[in-house]
Each structure stands twice: as C-alpha cells, then as structure tokens.
C-alpha positions in Angstrom: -11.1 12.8 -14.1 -14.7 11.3 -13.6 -17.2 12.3 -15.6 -20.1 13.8 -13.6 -22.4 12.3 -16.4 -21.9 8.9 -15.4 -21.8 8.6 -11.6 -25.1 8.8 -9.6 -26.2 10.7 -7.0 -23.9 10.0 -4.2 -23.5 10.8 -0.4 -20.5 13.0 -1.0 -18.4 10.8 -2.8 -18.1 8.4 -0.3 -15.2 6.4 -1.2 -16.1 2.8 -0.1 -19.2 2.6 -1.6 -17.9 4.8 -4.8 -18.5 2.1 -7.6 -21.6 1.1 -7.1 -22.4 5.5 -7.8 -21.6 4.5 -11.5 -24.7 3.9 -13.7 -22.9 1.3 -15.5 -21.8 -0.7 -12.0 -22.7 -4.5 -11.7 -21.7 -6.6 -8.5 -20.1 -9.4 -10.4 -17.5 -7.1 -12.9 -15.3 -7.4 -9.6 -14.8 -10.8 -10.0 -13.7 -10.8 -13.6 -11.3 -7.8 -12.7 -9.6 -10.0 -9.9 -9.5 -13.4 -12.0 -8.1 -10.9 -15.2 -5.7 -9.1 -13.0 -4.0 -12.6 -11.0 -3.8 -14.0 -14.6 -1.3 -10.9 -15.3 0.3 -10.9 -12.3 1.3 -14.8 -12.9 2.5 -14.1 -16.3 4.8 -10.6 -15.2 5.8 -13.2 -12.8 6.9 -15.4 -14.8 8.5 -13.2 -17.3 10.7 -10.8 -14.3 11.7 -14.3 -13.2 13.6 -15.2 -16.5 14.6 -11.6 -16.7 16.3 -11.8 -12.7 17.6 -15.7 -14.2 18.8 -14.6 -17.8 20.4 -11.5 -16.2 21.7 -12.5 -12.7 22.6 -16.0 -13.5 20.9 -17.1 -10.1 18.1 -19.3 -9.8 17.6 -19.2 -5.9 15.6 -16.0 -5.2 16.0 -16.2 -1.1 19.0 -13.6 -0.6 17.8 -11.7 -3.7 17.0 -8.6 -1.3 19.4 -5.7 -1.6 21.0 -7.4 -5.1 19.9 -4.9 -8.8 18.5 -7.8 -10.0 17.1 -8.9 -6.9 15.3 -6.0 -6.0 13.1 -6.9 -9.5 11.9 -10.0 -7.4 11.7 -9.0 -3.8 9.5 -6.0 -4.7 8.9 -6.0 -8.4 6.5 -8.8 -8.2 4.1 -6.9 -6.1 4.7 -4.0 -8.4 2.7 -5.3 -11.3 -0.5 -5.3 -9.0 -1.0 -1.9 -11.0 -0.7 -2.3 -14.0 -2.6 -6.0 -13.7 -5.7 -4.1 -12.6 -5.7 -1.4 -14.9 -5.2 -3.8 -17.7 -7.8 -5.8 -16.4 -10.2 -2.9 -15.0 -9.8 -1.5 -19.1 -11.3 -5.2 -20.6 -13.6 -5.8 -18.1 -15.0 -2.3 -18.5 -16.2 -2.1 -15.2 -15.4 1.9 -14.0 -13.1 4.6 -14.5 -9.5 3.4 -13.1 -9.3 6.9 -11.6 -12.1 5.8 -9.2 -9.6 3.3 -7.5 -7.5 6.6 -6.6 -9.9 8.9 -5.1 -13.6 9.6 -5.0 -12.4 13.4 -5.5 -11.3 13.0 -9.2 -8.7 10.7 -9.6 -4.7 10.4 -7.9 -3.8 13.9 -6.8 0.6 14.2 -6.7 0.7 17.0 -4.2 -1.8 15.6 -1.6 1.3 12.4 -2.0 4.0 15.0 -1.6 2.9 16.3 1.3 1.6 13.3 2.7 5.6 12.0 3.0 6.5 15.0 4.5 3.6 14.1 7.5 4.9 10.1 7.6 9.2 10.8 7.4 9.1 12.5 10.6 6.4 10.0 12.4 8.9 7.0 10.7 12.1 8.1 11.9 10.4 9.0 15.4 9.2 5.2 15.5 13.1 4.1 14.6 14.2 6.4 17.5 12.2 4.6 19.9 13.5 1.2 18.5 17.0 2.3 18.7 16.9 3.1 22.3 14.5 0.3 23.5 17.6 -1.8 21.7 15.0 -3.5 19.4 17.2 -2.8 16.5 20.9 -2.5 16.3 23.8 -1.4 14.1 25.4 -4.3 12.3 27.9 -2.2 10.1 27.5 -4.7 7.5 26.4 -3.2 4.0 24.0 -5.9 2.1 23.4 -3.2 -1.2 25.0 -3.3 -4.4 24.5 0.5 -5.7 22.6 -1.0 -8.3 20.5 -2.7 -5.4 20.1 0.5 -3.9 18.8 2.7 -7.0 16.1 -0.3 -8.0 14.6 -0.5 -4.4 14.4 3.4 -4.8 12.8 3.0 -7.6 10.9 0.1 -7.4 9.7 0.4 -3.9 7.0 3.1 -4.0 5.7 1.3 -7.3 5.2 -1.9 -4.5 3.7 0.2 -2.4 1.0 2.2 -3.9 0.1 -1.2 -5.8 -0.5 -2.7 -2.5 -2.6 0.1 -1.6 -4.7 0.2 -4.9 -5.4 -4.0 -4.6 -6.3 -4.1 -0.5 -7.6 -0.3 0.6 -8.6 0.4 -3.3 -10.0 -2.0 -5.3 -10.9 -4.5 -2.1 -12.0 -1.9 0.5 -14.6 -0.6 -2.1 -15.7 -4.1 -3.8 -16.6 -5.5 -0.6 -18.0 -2.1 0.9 -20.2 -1.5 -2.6 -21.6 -5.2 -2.5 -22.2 -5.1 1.4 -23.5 -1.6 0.9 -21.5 -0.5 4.1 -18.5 1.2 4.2 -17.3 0.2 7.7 -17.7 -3.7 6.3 -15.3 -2.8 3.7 -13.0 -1.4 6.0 -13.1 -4.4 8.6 -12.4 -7.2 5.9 -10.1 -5.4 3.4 -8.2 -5.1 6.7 -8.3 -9.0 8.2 -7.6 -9.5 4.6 -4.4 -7.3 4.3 -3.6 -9.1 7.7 -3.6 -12.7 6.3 -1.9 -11.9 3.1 1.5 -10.7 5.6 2.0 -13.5 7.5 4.1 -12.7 10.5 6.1 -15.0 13.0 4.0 -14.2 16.3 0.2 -12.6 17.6 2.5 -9.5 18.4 2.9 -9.3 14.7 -0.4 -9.8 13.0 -2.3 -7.8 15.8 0.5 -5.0 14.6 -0.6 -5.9 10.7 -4.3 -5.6 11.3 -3.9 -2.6 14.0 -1.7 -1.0 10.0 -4.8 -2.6 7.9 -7.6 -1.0 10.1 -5.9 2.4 10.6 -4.8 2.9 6.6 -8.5 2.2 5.6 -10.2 4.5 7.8 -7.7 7.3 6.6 -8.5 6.3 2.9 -12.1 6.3 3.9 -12.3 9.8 5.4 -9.9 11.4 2.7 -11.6 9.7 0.2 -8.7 8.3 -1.8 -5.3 6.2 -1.7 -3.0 9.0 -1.2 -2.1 9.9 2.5 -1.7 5.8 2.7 0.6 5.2 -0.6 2.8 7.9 1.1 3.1 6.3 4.5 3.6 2.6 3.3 6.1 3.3 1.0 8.2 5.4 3.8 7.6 2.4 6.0 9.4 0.0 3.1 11.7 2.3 1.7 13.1 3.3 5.5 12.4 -0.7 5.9 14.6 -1.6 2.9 17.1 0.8 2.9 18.1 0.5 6.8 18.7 -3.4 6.4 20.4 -2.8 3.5 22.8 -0.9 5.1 23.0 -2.9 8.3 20.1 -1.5 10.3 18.5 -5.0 11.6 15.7 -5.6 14.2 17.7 -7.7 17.5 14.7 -10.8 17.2 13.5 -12.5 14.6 9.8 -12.0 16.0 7.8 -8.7 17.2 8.5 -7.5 20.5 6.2 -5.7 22.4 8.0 -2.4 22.4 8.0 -2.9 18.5 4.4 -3.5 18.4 3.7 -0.7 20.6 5.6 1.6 18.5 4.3 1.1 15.3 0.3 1.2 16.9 1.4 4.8 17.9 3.1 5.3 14.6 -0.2 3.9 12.7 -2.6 5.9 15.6 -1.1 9.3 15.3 -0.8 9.0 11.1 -4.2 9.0 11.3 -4.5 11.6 13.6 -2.4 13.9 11.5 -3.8 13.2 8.2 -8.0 13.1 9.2 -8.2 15.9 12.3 -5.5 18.0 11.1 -4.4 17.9 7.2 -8.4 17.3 6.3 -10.5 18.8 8.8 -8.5 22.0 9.7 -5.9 22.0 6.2 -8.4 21.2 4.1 -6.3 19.2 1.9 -8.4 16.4 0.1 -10.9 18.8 -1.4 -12.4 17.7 -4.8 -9.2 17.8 -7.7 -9.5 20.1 -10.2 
C-alpha cells in the first residue's frame, strides 16, 4: 500500500503521470532503474542459460519451446523483468514498487481473477474465428514433454505480467511523468512495445501496435496493470499451449483475417473492461 503521506496532490490518481505525485520523484531515477534493471536481466540470463546447458545437455536454444528445460529460456528470460526492476526500483530508491501496479494501492488478485474470466471467452472466440477462416489448423503432432507443459504453466504468466510491468508500467508512466501527458505515454510505450516484437509483415506490427495502444488505454483508465496482465497471459498461455499440442497458424506471416481478429479481440477487451467492468461494475475502485 502507498502511503498517503508521501504522494502529492494528484488528479485522482492518474496512473501515467503517478510518479511524478511522489514528493521524493526526480526525472532522472528512471534511467538508473532501467540501466540497474538490464544489468540483472543479463546476469539471470546468463545464469538460466547454464542452468537450461548444465541440465538439458543442449546448447542450441532454437527448438527449446515446449521442452521443461526449454520453457526456462523461451519464457523465463522475459520472466526476470520483475524481479530486475524491483531489485533495481529498491537501490535506486526511486518510488514505492506498488506504484508500478496500480495508482489505487498496489496489485489487486481478484480484479486479475476476474479479469481472465473477461479475456478466456473473448480468446477462445478469436481461435474460433481462426479455425473456420482455416488460418490455423490441427497438426495432431504433440511438441510438450509434461514437464514442458507444467513449466509454460507456470512460467508463462510470470512472462507476461513482467512484460506488462516494463512496457504499460514502468514505461507508460516514465515517459508520461517526464512529458507531463498521459496520452504521450500511451503513444510511445505503445510504438515501443511494437518494435520490441518484431513480426514478419505490416499485417503483423500494425496488429502489435493496434495490442500496444489498446492495453495502455485500459491500464490508463483502470489505473493499474491488472485487466492487461490477465489478457496477455491468456493470449501466451492459449498461444503456447495450442502449439504445443499441434494447434499451428497455416502461414508463417499474419493474414488479414488474423489481424482482423485479434483488433476485434483487442477492441472489445477494452470495451468490456473500461464501459462495463469499470464504469457500470465498478471494479478498479481504490484497494483496501
């Protein structure tokens, strides 16, 4: 929880701008958090690498995928984003790390709970419309190992809710508090999240950005990283777990009737979660 002590007088905790509402914020600590946090991420690199090598007896990550040890570098990697910027959020000293989570008091559990139960229908709607369009097809070839399996479970919503906390968290609100707009932070964090998923066509990045844009507009109404860390990890787990057991896209780029999917998949999200679940539910009050 935030101490009400410490944080300024805000416009009802706006999220995006939320650092710079601490008395103790300064433009540059940013910079020393990311520098800090990649130098962690490199050495959990490092050491997950010798773990998947020591372990595995592999040294060619490419087909690592849907393999136990695998799974630590396909999505384990992006895992340690978390911890990386708590560590370095803790020396730095530059805020709270509950203000990465929310402007309402820190992660809230049950708004994530219910959140999946919003994005598993909308995601296996979106799959529907793949399967018939024939944009993905039935292979009936098995890629897991069960030990594969239980470690995407596991790690995958880790991977997820990192990704959130570096590009609509800790991005979103250090570009939006040193531009003093919120809608900036949304725009870049967004063409950011774009370049850092490079895709094999337009199709494909205008899908990524259409994902960025839409995610932090819901984390900017809601004011915090929930409704989002719900829908992206139901995107990679259904992602993961449907190639893994022989659910594959037909081309190796985006089609259009793939890109059009997931725009309306991304679109009516964020109608669900800001007119419905926020506006009429009420859900993303202040926690308690």
């Amino acid at each position: 929880m935030i101490k009400r002590n410490k944080v300024r007088e805000c416009n009802k905790n706006d999220y995006m701008t939320f650092p710079r509402q601490f008395e103790t914020y300064k433009w540059y600590r940013p910079i020393f958090v990311l520098l800090l946090a990649c130098l962690f991420v490199g050495i959990f690199f490092v050491g997950i690498a010798l773990l998947y090598i020591l372990l595995s007896g592999a040294k060619d990550f490419s087909n690592a995928n849907y393999y136990g040890y695998g799974a630590l570098i396909s999505v384990g990697i992006t895992a340690t984003i978390l911890p990386a910027v708590a560590i370095a959020s803790k020396i730095v000293k530059d805020r709270p790390f509950s203000s990465y989570s929310s402007s309402r008091g820190g992660w809230n559990w049950k708004i994530f709970f219910k959140c999946l139960l919003v994005a598993i229908p909308i995601i296996a709607l979106y799959y529907a419309v793949l399967l018939i369009s024939s944009d993905i097809a039935v292979t009936h070839v098995i890629e897991f190992t069960v030990f594969g399996f239980f470690a995407t479970l596991i790690i995958t919503p880790i991977q997820c809710i990192s990704e959130e906390y570096l590009f609509r968290g800790f991005l979103s609100q250090t570009i939006a508090s040193w531009m003093k707009s919120s809608i900036i932070g949304v725009i870049f964090s967004s063409l950011i999240f774009m370049l850092m998923h490079p895709q094999k066509n337009g199709l494909g990045l205008l899908a990524t950005l259409i994902c960025g844009i839409s995610f932090a507009i819901i984390v900017w109404k809601t004011k915090g990283l929930e409704a989002t860390g719900a829908m992206h990890t139901v995107i990679n787990l259904s992602c993961f777990i449907l190639g893994g057991f022989g659910i594959v896209s037909n081309t190796n780029q985006m089609s259009e009737i793939t890109m059009l999917a997931e725009t309306m998949i991304y679109v009516l999200y964020l109608i669900v979660i800001v007119f419905v679940a926020d506006r009429k539910l009420k859900w993303f009050g202040f926690n308690k």
